[in-house]
NUNU-559603 format. One record per residue (C-alpha): residue number from 1; z, y, x. Coordinates in Angstrom, 2 decimals. Example, Ala and Ser with C-alpha at 12.3 -4.5 7.8 and 13.67 -1.06 7.14 Angstrom:
// residues 2
PT|1|7.80|-4.50|12.30 .
PT|2|7.14|-1.06|13.67 .
This chain:
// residues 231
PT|1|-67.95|10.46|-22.90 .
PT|2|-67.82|7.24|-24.45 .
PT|3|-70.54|4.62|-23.68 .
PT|4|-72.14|4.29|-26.96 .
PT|5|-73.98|0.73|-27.48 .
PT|6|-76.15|2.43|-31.11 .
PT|7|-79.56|1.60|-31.89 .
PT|8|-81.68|5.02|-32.70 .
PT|9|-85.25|3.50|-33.28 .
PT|10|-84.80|2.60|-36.89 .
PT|11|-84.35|4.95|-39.45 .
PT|12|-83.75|2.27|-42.04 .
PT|13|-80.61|1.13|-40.13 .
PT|14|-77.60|1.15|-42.04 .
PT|15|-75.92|3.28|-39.24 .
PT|16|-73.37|5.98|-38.87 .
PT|17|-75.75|8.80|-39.36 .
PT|18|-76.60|11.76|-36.82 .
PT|19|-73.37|13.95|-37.75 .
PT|20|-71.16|11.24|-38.01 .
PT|21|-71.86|10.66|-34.61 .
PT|22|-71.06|14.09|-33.70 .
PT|23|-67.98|14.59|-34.85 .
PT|24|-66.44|11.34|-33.40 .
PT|25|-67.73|12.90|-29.94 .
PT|26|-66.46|15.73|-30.90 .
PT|27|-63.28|13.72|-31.63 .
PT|28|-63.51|12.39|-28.18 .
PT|29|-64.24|15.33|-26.34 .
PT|30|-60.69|17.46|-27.46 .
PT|31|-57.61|14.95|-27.67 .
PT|32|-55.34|18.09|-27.58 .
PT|33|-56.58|19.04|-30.86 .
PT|34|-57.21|15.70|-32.58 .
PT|35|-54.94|12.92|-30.70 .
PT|36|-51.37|12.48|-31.50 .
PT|37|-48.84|14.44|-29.34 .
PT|38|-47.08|10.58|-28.28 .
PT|39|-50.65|10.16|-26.37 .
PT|40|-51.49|13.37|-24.85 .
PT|41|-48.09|13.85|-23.42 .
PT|42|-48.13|10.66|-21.71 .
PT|43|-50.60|11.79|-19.99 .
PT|44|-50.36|15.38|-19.48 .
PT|45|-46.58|15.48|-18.78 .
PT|46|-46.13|17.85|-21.61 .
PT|47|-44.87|17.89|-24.66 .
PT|48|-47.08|19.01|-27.76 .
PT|49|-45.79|22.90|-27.64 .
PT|50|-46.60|23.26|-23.96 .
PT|51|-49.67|21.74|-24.15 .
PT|52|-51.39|23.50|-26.80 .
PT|53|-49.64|26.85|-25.30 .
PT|54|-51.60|26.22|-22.42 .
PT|55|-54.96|25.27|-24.00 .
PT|56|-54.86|28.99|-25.79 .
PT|57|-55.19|30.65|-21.82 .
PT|58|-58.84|31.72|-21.59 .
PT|59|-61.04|28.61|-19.39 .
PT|60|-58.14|26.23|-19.94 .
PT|61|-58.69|24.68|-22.64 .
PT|62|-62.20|22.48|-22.15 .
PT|63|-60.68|21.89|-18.52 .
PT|64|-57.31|20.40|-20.32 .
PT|65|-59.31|18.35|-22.71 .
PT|66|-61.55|16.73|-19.51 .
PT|67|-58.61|15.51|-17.84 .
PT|68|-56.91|14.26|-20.45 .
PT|69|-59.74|12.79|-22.05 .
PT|70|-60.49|11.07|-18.62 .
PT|71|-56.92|10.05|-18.17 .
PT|72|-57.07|7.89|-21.20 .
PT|73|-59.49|6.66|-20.90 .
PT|74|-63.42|5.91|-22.62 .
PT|75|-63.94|3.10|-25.19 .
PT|76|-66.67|1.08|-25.73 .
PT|77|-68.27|2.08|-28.96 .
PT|78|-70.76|-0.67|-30.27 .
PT|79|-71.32|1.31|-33.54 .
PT|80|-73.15|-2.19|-35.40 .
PT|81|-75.81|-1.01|-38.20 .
PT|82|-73.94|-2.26|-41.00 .
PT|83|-71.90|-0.15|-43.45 .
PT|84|-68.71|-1.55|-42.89 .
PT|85|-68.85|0.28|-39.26 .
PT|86|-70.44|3.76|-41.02 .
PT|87|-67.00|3.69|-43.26 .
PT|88|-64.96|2.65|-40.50 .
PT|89|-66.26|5.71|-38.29 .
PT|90|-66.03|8.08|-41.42 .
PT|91|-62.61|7.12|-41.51 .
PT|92|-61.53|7.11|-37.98 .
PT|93|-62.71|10.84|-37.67 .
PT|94|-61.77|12.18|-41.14 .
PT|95|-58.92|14.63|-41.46 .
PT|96|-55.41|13.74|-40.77 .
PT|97|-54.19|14.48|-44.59 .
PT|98|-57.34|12.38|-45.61 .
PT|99|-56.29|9.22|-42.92 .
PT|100|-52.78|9.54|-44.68 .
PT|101|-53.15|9.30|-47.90 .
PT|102|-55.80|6.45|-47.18 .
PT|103|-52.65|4.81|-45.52 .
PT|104|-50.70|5.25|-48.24 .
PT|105|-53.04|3.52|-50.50 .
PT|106|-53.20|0.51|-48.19 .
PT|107|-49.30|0.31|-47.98 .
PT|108|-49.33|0.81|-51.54 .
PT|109|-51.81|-2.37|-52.61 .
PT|110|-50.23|-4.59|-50.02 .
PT|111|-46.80|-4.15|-51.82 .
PT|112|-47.69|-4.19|-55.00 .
PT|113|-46.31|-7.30|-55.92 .
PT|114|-42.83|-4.95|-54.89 .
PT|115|-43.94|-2.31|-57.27 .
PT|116|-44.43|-4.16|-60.11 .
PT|117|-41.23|-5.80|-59.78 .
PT|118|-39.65|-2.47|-60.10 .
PT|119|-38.57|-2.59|-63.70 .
PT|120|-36.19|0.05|-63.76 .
PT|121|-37.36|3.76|-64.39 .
PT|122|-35.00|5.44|-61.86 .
PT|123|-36.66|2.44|-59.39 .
PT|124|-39.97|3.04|-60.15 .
PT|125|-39.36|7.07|-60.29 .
PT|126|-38.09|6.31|-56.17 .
PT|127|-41.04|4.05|-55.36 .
PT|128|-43.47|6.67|-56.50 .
PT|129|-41.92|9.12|-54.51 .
PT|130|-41.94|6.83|-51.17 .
PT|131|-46.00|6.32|-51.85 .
PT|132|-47.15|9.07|-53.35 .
PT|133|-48.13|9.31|-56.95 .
PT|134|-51.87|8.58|-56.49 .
PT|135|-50.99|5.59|-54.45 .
PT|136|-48.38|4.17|-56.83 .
PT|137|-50.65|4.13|-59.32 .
PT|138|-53.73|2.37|-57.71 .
PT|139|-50.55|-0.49|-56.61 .
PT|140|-49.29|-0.78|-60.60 .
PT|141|-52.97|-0.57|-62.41 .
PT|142|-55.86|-1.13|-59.93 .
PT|143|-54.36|-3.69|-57.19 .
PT|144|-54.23|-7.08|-59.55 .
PT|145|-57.82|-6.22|-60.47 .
PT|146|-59.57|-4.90|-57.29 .
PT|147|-57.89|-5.80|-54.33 .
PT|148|-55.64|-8.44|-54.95 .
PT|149|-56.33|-10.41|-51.85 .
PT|150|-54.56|-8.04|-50.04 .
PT|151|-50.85|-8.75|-51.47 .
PT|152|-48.49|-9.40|-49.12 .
PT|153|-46.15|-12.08|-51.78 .
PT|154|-43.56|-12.18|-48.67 .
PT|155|-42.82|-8.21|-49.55 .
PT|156|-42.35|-8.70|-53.39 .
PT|157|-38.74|-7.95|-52.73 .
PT|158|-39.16|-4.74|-50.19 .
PT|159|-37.98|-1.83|-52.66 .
PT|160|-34.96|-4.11|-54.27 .
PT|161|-32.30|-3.52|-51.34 .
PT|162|-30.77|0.06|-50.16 .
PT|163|-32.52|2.90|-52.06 .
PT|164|-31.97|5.25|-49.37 .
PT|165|-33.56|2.70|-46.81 .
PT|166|-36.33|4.63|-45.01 .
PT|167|-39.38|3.30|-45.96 .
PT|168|-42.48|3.27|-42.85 .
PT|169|-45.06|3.58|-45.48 .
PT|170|-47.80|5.38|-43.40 .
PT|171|-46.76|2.87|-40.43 .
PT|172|-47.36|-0.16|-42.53 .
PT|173|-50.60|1.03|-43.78 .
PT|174|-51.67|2.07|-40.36 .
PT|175|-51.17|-1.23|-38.92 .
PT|176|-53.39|-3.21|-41.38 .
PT|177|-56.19|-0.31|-40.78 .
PT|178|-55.96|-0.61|-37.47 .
PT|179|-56.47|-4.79|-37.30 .
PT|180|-59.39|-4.29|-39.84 .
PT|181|-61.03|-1.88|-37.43 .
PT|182|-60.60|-4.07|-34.47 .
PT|183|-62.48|-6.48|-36.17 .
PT|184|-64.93|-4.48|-36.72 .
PT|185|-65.49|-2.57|-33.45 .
PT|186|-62.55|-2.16|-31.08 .
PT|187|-63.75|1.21|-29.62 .
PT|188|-63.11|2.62|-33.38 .
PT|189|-59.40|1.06|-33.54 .
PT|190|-58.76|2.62|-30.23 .
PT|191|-59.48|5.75|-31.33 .
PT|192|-57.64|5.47|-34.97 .
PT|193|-54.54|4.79|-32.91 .
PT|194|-54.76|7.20|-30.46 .
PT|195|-54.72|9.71|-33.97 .
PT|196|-51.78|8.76|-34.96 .
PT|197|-47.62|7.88|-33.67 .
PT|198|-47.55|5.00|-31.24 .
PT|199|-44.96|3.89|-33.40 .
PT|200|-47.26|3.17|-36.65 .
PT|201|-49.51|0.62|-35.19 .
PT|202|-48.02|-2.54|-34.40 .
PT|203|-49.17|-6.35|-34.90 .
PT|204|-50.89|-7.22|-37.80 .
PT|205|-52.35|-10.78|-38.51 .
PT|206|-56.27|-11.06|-38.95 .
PT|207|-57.35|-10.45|-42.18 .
PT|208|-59.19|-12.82|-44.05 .
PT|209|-62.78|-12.42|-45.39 .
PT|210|-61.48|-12.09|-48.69 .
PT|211|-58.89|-9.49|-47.68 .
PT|212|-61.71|-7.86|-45.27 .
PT|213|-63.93|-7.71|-48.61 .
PT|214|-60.71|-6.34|-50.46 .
PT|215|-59.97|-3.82|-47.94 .
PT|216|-63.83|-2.35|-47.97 .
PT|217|-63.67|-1.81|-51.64 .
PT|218|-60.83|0.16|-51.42 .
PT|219|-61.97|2.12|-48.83 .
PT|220|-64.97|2.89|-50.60 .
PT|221|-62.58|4.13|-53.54 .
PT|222|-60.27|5.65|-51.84 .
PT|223|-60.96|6.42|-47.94 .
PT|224|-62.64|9.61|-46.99 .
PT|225|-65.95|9.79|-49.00 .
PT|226|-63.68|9.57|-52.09 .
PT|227|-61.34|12.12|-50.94 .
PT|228|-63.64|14.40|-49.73 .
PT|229|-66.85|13.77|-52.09 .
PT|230|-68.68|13.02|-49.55 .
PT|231|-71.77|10.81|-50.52 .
């Protein structure tokens, strides 16, 4: 288990609550179920099919889930009593459809300079179709309002080359999560990327406080209590 730095003698605190707590040990505590196949197999030497063939045999499965769990590894969870670390953890443990199209909104408000610079119908028909509808909206109506800070203005070109370019849209959101997380508690950022492909998260440049503020109103609107209606 993870070594869990929380402070439980104030009620008041503005800390992930009891069952928030729960389910990222629960998180923890079964990688095979919840940690992307790229990890586990490292570590277990088998690939994703194998590996959850094996954890259906009667006894195996909590024995599976030890080893790999010890294998990589326990982070340090300092779980600060503010709310940007309760949103953080709601996120970090939500379901993976949920984490997805969160990414997809954070891809989609760092290029929206890109999407409004798609004039064309046909272009922005394609562009809506590489985000997501729900995504390409927040970029073309909500972005310039809400969370401007976090426009990338070197990306206002990014949709104007090949249209049948693949597009890492869930990669590119995933890395910008994952450097706002680190800022806020590295144990939590661990654990986001162990969720996902190794090849989503890669280098990101701190965020400002502006784009930090930016990036927690949009995951108020849009991150897992949104999706899920959870209060």
């Amino acid at each position: 288990m993870p070594h869990i730095n929380h402070p439980i003698d104030d009620p008041a605190a503005d800390s992930p609550p009891l069952k928030q707590l729960v389910q990222l040990a629960a998180v923890l505590a079964n990688p095979v179920q919840f940690f992307h196949a790229d990890h586990v197999a490292a570590v277990s030497g088998l690939d994703d099919a194998q590996l959850k063939g094996l954890c259906r045999v009667p006894g195996i499965n909590k024995a599976m889930n030890t080893a790999i769990a010890g294998h990589l590894g326990t982070p340090t969870l300092d779980l600060h009593p503010t709310a940007a670390t309760r949103d953080a953890c709601d996120l970090v443990i939500a379901p993976l459809d949920i984490i997805e199209g969160f990414l997809r909104q954070v891809t989609a408000v760092k290029l929206q300079h890109a999407v409004r610079n798609c004039v064309l119908k046909t272009d922005r028909e394609r562009v809506a179709a590489i985000l997501g509808d729900a995504a390409y909206n927040t970029a073309l109506r909500e972005a310039p309002f809400f969370y401007a800070e976090m426009a990338d203005p070197s990306l206002q070109n990014y949709f104007a080359g090949d249209p049948d370019a693949d597009h890492p849209t869930l990669g590119m959101g995933a890395s910008l999560v994952h450097r706002y997380l680190h800022d806020v508690d590295t144990g939590l950022a661990q654990i986001f990327a162990w969720r996902l492909p190794q090849s989503f998260i890669s280098g990101h440049p701190p965020l400002e406080a502006a784009q930090q503020r930016a990036f927690q109103r949009l995951l108020a609107a849009k991150g897992p209590q949104a999706a899920m209606g959870r209060a």
